[in-house]
Structure formats: structure tokens, C-alpha cells
C-alpha positions as CSV (number, residue, x, y, z in Angstrom):
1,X,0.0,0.0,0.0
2,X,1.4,3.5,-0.8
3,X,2.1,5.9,1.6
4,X,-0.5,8.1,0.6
5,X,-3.2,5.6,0.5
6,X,-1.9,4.5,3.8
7,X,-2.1,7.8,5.5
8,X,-5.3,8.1,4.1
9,X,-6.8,4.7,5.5
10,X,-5.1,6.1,9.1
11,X,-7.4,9.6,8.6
12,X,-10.3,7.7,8.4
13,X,-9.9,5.9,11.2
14,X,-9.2,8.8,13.6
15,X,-10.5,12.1,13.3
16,X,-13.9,13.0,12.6
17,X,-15.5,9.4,13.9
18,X,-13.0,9.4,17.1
19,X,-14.5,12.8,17.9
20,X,-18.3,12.0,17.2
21,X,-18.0,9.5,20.1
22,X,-15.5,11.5,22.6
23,X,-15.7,10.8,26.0
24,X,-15.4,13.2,28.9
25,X,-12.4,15.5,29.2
26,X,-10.0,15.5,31.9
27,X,-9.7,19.1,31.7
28,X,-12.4,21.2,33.4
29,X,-13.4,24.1,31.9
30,X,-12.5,27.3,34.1
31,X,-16.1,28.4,34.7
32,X,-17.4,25.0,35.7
33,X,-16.4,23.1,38.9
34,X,-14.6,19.8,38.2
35,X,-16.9,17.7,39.3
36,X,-19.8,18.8,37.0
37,X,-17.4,18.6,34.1
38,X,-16.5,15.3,34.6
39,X,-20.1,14.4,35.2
40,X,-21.3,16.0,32.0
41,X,-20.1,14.8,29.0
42,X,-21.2,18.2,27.2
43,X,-19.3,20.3,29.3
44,X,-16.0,17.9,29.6
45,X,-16.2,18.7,25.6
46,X,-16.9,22.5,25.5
47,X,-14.1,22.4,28.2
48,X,-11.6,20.3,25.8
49,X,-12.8,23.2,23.0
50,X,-11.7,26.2,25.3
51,X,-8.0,24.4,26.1
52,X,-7.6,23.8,22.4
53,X,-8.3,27.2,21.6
54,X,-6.5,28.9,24.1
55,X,-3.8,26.5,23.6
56,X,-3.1,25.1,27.7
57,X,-2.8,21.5,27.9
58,X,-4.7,19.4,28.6
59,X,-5.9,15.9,28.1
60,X,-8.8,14.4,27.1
61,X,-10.5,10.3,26.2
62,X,-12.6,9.3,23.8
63,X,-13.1,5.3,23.0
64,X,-12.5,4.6,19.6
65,X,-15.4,4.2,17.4
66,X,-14.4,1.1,15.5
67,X,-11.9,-0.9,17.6
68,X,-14.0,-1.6,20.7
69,X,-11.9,-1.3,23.7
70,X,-9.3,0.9,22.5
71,X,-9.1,4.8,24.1
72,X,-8.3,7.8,22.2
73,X,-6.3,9.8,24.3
74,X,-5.9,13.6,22.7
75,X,-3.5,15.9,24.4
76,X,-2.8,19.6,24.0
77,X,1.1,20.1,25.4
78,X,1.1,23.9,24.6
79,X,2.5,26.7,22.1
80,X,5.7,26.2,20.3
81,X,6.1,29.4,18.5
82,X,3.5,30.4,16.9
83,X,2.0,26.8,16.4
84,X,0.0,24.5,19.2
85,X,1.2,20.7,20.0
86,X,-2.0,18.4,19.4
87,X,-1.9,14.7,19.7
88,X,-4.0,11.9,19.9
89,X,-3.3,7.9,20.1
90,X,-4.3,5.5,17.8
91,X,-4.5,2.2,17.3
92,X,-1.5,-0.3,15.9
93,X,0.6,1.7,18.3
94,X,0.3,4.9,16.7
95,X,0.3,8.2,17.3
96,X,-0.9,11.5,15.0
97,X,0.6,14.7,16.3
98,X,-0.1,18.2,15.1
99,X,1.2,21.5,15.1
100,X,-2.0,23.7,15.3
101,X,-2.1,27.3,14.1
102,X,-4.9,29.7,15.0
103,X,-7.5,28.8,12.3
104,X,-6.6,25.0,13.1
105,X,-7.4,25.4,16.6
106,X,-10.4,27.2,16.2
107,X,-11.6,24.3,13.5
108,X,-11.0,21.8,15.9
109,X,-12.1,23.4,18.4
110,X,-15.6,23.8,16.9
111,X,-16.0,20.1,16.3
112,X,-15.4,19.3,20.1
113,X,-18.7,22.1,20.5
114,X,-20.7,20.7,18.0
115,X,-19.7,17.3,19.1
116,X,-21.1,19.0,23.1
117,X,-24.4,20.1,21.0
118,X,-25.3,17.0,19.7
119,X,-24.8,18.4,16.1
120,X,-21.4,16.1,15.0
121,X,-21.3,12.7,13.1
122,X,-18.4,11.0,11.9
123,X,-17.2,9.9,8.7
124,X,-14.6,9.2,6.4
125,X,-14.5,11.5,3.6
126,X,-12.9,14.7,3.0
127,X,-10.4,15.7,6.3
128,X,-10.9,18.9,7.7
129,X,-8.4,22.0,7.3
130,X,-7.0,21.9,10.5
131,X,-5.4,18.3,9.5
132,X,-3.1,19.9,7.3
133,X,0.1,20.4,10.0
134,X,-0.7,16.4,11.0
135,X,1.3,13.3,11.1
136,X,1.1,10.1,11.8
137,X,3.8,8.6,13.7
138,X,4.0,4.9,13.0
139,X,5.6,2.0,15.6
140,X,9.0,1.9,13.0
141,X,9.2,5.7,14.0
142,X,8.2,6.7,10.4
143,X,5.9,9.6,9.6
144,X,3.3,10.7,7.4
145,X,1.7,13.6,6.4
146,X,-1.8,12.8,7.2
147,X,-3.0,15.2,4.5
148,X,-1.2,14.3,1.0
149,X,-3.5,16.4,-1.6
């Protein structure tokens, strides 16, 4: 399989379905006391949106939506010049980490808030902007752009 097609299978199996079924995020938003973040699924989300866009980290776990058992766990690690550190786990011992810029946080962002209205499904089309500063680490240590238009 080609690099291309591969990175492209890998997309598929991570982004917008991993998000449709995230789970509560361990990062409370500022307004909300922990414990009704982590008891609302909505908020744990909107609060996972806020980090993203203001670019603190945080972490945050989702199950995966087609290997049962297996947890997504996304992590914000902070600016690095004018870029934000996004990563998630995947399965196969992978790993897709992206450097974020403004508009990529704020289009990731908005998914987690849709995703906290009830308004998000997933699919396997056409990736999102924000994918375009993402890679996928694989277990050999190789990487690959995720989006290879």
C-alpha cells in the first residue's frame, strides 16, 4: 500500500469518527467546577474546546469508534512558536501529532462544541483544514503527512 493511500486509511480511522463518540475530558473548563465537568459529558467537551483554543494543555478520552476497547487519548502540550502541540493515540501503536495554528485550533475546536451540541457525526471523507500540520507517527518511527493532496 502506498504511503499516501496508507495515510489516508489512518485519517479515516481517527479524526472526525473518534470525535463524534468522545468521552469526557479531563480538563475542566474554568467556569465549571470539576466535578460537573467530569459528570457532563457536554461540558467535559466544550471544556476540551476552550484548552484547544487557548492552547493550555490538557488531556482528554474518547473510546474509539471502531476498535472496541481501544481509548483515544488527545492531548494539548502547549505553544511552540506560533504553532500549538495536538496529539492523539491511535490504534497499531500509533500516534498522530499536530502543530495547530490559529485557524486549526479554532476548526478543531468547533467540532469538540458541535460534538457537546449533539450536532457532529463522523465519517470518512474529505479531512478537515485543520489536519493539514498532522502526522502520523507509525511504531517503526516513520511519519506521514496525514493530508497528502
Amino acid at each position: 500500500m502506498s504511503p499516501q493511500n496508507t495515510a489516508r486509511l489512518l485519517s479515516g480511522l481517527i479524526l472526525l469518527p473518534a470525535l463524534a463518540f468522545a468521552g469526557p475530558a479531563q480538563t475542566p473548563d474554568a467556569d465549571a467546577p470539576p466535578a460537573q465537568a467530569a459528570a457532563d459529558p457536554a461540558a467535559a467537551n466544550l471544556a476540551f474546546a476552550a484548552a484547544l483554543e487557548a492552547c493550555v494543555p490538557a488531556s482528554h478520552q474518547s473510546p474509539h469508534p471502531f476498535v472496541r476497547g481501544f481509548v483515544i487519548e488527545h492531548s494539548i502540550s502547549g505553544m511552540d512558536d506560533e504553532l500549538c502541540g495536538y496529539s492523539q493515540t491511535m490504534p497499531g501503536d500509533m500516534r498522530m501529532e499536530c502543530k495547530l495554528d490559529e485557524p486549526g485550533r479554532a476548526g478543531l475546536a468547533a467540532e469538540f462544541r458541535e460534538l457537546a451540541e449533539g450536532r457532529m457525526s463522523g465519517g470518512t471523507g474529505e479531512q478537515p483544514a485543520w489536519t493539514g500540520g498532522c502526522e502520523v507517527l507509525t511504531p517503526d518511527g516513520k511519519r506521514m503527512k496525514l493530508n497528502q493532496d
